[in-house]
C-alpha positions as YAML, in Angstrom:
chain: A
units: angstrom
residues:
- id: 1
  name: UNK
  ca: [0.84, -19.26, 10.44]
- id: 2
  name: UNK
  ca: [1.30, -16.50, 8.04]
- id: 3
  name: UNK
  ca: [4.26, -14.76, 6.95]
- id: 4
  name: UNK
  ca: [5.34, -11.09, 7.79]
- id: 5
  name: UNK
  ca: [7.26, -10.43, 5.49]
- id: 6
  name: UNK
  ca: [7.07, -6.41, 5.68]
- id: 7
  name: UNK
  ca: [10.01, -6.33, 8.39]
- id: 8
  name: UNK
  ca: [12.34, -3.50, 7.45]
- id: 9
  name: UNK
  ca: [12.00, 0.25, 7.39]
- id: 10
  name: UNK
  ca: [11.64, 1.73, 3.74]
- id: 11
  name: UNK
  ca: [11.60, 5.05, 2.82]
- id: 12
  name: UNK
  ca: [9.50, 6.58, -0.06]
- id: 13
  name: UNK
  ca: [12.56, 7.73, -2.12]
- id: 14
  name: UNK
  ca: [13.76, 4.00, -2.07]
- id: 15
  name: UNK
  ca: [10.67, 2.78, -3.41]
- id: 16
  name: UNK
  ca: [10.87, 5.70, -5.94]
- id: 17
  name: UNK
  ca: [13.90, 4.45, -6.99]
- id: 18
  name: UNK
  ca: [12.84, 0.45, -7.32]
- id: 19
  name: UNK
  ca: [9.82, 1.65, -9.35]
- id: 20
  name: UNK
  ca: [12.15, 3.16, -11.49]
- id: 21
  name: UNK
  ca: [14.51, 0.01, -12.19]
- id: 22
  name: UNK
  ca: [11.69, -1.88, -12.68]
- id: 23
  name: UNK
  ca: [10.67, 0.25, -15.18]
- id: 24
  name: UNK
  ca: [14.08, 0.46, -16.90]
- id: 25
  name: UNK
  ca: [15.88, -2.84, -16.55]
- id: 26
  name: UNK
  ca: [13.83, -5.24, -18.38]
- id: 27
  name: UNK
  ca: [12.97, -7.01, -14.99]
- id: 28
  name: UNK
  ca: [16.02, -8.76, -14.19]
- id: 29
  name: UNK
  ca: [15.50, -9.14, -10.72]
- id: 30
  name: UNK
  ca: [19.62, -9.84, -9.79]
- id: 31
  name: UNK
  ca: [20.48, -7.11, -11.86]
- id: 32
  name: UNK
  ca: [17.79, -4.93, -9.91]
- id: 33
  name: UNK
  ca: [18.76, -5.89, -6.51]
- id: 34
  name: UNK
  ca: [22.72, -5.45, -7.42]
- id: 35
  name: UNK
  ca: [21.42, -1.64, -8.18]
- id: 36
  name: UNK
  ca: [19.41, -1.58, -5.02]
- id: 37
  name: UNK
  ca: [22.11, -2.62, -2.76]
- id: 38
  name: UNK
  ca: [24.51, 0.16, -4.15]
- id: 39
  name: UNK
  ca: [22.06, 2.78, -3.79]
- id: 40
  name: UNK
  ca: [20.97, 1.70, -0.24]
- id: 41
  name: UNK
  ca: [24.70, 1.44, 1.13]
- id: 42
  name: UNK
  ca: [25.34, 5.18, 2.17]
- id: 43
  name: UNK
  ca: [22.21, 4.82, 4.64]
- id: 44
  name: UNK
  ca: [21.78, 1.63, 5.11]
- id: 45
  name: UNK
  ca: [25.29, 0.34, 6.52]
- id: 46
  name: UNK
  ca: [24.64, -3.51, 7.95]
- id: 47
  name: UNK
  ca: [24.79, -5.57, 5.21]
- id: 48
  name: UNK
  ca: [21.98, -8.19, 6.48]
- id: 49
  name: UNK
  ca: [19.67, -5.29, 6.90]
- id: 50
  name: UNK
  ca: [20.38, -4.17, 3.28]
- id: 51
  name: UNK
  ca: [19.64, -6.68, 2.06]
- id: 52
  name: UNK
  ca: [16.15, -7.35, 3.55]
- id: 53
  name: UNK
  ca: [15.67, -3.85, 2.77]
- id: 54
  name: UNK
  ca: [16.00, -4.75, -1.10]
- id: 55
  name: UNK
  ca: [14.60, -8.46, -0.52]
- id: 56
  name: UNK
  ca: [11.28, -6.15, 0.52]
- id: 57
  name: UNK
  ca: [11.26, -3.55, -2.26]
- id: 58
  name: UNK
  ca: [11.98, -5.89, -4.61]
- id: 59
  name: UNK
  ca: [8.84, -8.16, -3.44]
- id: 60
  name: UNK
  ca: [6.91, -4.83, -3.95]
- id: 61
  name: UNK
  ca: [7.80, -3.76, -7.25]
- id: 62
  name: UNK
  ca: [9.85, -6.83, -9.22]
- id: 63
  name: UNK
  ca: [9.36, -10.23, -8.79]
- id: 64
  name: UNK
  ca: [6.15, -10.17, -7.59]
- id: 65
  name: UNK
  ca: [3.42, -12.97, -7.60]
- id: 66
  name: UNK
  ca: [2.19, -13.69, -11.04]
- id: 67
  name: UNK
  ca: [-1.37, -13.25, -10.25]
- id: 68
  name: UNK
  ca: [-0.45, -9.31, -9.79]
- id: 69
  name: UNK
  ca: [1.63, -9.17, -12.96]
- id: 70
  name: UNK
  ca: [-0.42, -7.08, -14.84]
- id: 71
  name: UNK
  ca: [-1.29, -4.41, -12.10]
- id: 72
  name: UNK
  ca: [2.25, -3.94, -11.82]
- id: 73
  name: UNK
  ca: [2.54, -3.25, -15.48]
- id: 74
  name: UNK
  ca: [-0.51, -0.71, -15.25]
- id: 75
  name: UNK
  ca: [1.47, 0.17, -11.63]
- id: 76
  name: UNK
  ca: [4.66, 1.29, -13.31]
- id: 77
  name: UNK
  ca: [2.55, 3.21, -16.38]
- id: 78
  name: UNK
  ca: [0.90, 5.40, -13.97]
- id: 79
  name: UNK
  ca: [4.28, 6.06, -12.19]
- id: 80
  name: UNK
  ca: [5.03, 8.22, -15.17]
- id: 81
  name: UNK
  ca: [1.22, 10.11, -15.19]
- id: 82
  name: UNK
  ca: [0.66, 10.96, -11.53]
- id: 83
  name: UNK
  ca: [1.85, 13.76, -9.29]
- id: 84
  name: UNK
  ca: [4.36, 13.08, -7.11]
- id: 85
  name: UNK
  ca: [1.94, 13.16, -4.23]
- id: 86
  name: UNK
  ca: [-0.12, 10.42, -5.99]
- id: 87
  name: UNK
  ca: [2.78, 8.14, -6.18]
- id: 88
  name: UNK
  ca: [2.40, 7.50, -2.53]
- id: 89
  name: UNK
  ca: [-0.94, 5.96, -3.85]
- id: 90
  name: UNK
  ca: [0.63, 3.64, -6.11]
- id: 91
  name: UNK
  ca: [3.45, 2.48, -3.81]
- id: 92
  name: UNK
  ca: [0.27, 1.81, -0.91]
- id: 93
  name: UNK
  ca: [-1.18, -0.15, -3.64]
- id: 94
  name: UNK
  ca: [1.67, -2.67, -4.43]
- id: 95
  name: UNK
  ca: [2.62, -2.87, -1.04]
- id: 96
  name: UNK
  ca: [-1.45, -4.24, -0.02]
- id: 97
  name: UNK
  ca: [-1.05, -6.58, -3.08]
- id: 98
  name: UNK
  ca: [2.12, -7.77, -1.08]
- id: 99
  name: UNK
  ca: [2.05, -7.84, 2.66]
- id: 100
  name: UNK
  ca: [-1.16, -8.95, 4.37]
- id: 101
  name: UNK
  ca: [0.21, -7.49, 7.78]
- id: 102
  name: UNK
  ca: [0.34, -4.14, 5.96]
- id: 103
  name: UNK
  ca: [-3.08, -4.42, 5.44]
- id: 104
  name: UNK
  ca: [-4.09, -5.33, 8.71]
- id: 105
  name: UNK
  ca: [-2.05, -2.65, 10.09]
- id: 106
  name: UNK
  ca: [-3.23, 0.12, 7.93]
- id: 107
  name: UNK
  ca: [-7.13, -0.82, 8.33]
- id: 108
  name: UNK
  ca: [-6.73, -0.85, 12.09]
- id: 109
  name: UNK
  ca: [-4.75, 2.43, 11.64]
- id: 110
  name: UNK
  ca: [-8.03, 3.68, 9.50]
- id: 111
  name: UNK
  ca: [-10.37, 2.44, 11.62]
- id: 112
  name: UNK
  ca: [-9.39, 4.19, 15.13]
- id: 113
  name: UNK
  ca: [-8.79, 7.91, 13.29]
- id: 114
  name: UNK
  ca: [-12.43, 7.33, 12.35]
- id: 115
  name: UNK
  ca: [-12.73, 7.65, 15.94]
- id: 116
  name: UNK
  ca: [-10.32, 10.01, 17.45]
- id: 117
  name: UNK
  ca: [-7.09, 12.09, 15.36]
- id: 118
  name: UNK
  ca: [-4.59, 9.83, 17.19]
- id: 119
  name: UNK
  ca: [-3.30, 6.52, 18.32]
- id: 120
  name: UNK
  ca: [-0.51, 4.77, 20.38]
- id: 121
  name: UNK
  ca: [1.62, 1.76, 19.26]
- id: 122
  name: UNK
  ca: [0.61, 0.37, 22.17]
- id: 123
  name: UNK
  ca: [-2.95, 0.03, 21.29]
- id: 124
  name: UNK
  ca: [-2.33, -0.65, 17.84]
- id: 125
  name: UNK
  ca: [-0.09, -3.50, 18.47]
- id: 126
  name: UNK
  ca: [-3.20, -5.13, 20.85]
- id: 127
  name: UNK
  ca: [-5.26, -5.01, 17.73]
- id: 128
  name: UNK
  ca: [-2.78, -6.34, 15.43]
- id: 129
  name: UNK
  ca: [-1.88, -9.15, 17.96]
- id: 130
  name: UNK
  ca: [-5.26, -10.62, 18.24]
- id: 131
  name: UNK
  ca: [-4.98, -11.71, 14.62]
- id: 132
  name: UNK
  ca: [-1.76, -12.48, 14.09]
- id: 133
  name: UNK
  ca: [0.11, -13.61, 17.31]
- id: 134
  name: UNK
  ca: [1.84, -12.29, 20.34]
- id: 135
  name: UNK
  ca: [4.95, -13.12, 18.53]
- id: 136
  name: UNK
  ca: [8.46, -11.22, 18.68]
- id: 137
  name: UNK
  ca: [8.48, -10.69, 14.71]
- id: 138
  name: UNK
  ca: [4.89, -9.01, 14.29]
- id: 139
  name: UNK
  ca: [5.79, -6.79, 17.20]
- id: 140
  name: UNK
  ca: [8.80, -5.90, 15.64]
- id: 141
  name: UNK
  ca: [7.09, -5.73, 11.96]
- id: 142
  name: UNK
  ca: [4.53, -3.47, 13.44]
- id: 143
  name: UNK
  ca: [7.39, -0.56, 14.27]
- id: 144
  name: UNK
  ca: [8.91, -1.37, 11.29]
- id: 145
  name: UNK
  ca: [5.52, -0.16, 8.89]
- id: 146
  name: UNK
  ca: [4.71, 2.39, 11.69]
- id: 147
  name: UNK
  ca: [7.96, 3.97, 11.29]
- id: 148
  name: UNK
  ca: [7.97, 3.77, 7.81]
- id: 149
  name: UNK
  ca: [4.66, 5.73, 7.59]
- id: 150
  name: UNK
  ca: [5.70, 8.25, 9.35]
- id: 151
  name: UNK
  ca: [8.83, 8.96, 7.24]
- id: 152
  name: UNK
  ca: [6.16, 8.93, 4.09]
- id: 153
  name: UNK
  ca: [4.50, 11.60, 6.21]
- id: 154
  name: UNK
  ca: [1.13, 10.10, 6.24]
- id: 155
  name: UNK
  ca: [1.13, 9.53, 9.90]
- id: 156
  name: UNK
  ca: [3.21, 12.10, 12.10]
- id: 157
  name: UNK
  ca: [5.06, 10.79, 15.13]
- id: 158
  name: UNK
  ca: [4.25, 13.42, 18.36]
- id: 159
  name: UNK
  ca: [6.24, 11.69, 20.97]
- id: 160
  name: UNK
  ca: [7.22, 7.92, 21.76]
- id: 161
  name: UNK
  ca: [5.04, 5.65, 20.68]
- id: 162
  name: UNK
  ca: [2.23, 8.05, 19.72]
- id: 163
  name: UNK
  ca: [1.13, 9.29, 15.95]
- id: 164
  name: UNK
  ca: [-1.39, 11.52, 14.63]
- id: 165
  name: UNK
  ca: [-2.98, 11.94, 11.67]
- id: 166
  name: UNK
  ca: [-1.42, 14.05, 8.98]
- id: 167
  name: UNK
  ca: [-3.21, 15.88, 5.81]
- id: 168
  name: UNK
  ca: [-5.05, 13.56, 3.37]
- id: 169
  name: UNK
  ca: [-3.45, 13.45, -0.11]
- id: 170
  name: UNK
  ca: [-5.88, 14.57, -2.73]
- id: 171
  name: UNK
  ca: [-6.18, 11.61, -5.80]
- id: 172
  name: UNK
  ca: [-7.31, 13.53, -8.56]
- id: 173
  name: UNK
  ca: [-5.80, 10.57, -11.26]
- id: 174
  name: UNK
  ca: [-9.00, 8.69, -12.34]
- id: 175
  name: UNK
  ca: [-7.28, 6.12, -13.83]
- id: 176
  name: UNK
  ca: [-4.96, 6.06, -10.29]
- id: 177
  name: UNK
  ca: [-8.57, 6.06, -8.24]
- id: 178
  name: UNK
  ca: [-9.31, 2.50, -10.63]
- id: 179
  name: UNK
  ca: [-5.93, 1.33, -10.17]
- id: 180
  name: UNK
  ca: [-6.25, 1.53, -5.65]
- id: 181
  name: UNK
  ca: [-9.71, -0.25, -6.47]
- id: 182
  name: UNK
  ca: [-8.49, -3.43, -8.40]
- id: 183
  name: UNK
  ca: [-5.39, -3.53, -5.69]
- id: 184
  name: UNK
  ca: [-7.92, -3.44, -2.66]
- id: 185
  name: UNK
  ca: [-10.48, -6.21, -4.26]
- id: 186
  name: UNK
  ca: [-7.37, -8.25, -5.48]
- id: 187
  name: UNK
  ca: [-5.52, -7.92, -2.14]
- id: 188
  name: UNK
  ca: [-8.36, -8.40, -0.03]
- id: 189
  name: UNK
  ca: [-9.98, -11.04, -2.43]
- id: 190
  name: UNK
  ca: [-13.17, -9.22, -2.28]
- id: 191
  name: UNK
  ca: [-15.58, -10.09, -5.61]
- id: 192
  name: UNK
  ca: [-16.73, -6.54, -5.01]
- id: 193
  name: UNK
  ca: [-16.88, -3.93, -2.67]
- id: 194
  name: UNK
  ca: [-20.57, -1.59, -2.06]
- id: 195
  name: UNK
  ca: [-19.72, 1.81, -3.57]
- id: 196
  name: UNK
  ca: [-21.34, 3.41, -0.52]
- id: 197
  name: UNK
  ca: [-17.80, 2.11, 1.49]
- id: 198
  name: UNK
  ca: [-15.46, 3.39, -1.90]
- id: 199
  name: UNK
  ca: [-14.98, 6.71, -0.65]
- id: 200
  name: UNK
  ca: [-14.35, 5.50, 3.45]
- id: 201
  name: UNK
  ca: [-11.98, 2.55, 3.15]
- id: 202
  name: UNK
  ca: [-9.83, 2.13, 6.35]
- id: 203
  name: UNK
  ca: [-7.48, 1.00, 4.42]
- id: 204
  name: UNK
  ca: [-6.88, 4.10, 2.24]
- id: 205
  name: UNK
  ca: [-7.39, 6.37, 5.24]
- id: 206
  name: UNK
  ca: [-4.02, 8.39, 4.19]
- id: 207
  name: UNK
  ca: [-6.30, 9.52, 0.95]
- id: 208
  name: UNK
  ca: [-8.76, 12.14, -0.62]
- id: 209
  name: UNK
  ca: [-10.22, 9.70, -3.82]
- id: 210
  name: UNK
  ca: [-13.73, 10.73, -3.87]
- id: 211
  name: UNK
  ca: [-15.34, 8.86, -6.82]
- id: 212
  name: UNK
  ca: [-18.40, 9.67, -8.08]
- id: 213
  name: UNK
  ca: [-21.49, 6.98, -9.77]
- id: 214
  name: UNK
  ca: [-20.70, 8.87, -13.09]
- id: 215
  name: UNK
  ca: [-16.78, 7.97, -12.81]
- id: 216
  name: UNK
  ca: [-17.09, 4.25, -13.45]
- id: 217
  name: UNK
  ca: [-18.80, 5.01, -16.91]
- id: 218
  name: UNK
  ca: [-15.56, 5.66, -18.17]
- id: 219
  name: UNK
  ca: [-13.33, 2.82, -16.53]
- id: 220
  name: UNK
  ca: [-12.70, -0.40, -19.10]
- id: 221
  name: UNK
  ca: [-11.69, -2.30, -16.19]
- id: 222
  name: UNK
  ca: [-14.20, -1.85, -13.50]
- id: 223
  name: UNK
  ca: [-18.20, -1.77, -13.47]
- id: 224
  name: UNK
  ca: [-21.01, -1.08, -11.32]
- id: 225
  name: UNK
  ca: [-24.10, -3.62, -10.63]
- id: 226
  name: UNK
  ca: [-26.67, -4.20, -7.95]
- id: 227
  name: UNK
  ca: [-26.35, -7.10, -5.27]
- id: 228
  name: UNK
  ca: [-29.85, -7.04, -3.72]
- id: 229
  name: UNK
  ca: [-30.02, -3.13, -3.04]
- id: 230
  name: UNK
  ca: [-26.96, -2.24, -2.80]
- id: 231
  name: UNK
  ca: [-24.64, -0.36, -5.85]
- id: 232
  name: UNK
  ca: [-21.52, -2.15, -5.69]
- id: 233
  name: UNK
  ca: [-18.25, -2.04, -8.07]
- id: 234
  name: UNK
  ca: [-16.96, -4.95, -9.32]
- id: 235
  name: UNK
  ca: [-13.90, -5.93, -12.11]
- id: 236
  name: UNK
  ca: [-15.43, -5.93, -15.50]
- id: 237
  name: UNK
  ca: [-16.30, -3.70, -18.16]
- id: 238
  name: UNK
  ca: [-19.81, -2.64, -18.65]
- id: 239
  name: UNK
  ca: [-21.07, -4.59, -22.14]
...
């Protein structure tokens, strides 16, 4: 049975904020979570549920599995390059690498506003239930990453139980665009994925990347090959 893990509500400026230790205290996780704790403790006043809240952040954007380390370093180096706007990107991205129910939740999310502009939790939580278990602690994940996308303001909460879409945010980072593309192979563990899908990912649904063929001539870190007719983009550099 798998883990939740993604269980508390987190807001973007927190995640801001653990970015920003991570890029500034030499990753010493204790040290990072000490910080964390302070900063949460005006809004966050039960101690137990402080310190999930940093347990989770800090599973995002400091100790993470050593597999990802490197897309965390490339992670925090974009922090400093993008738009504030695109930061939302690169918090989605370490939080896919992290939390398999995110992922689930956001590509169901994706998948019913290519549909219709709207959805209840209601229906969402049927979809999320068939793979991972009427069980108390999904339901109660499930508000937990719904509410938290709403504060990030890519979903937008219309009454009880019922969201909308919101505005796309416009990637115009290349490098970023690369960056979302390892995350969602790596997270997924996908050996490539058909550019034809690149541009209409569920699971980036809150997100304007449009990438073009020409794009990948520049990346050093992915490439684009043929699997029987298809153009697909894979990790690599071209030779």
């Amino acid at each position: 049975m798998q883990t939740v893990g993604f269980n508390r509500f987190v807001r973007k400026e927190w995640m801001d904020y653990t970015a920003f230790l991570a890029s500034n205290s030499d990753n010493n996780v204790k040290q990072i979570k000490d910080k964390l704790n302070e900063y949460l403790k005006a809004e966050v006043k039960a101690e137990i549920t402080r310190e999930k809240a940093v347990a989770q952040l800090t599973r995002m954007w400091v100790d993470v599995q050593k597999k990802n380390l490197s897309l965390k370093k490339e992670a925090l180096a974009l922090f400093e390059k993008v738009s504030q706007d695109e930061k939302m990107l690169i918090h989605w991205s370490m939080t896919i690498l992290t939390f398999p129910i995110f992922v689930d939740v956001a590509t169901s999310i994706g998948k019913i506003f290519n549909l219709q502009d709207h959805f209840s939790l209601k229906t969402l939580e049927k979809r999320i239930f068939e793979k991972w278990g009427e069980r108390s602690t999904v339901k109660y994940a499930l508000q937990k990453i719904v509410g938290s996308m709403a504060d990030w303001g890519i979903i937008k909460r219309v009454k009880v139980g019922e969201y909308t879409r919101t505005e796309k945010i416009e990637i115009e980072n290349i490098e970023l665009k690369f960056f979302f593309l390892r995350c969602y192979l790596t997270a997924l563990e996908k050996d490539y994925l058909k550019f034809i899908e690149a541009n209409n990912l569920a699971l980036a649904f809150p997100f304007h990347i449009n990438l073009r063929l020409e794009d990948f001539s520049i990346s050093d870190t992915l490439t684009l090959n043929k699997v029987g007719s298809d153009v697909v983009i894979m990790e690599g550099s071209a030779d």
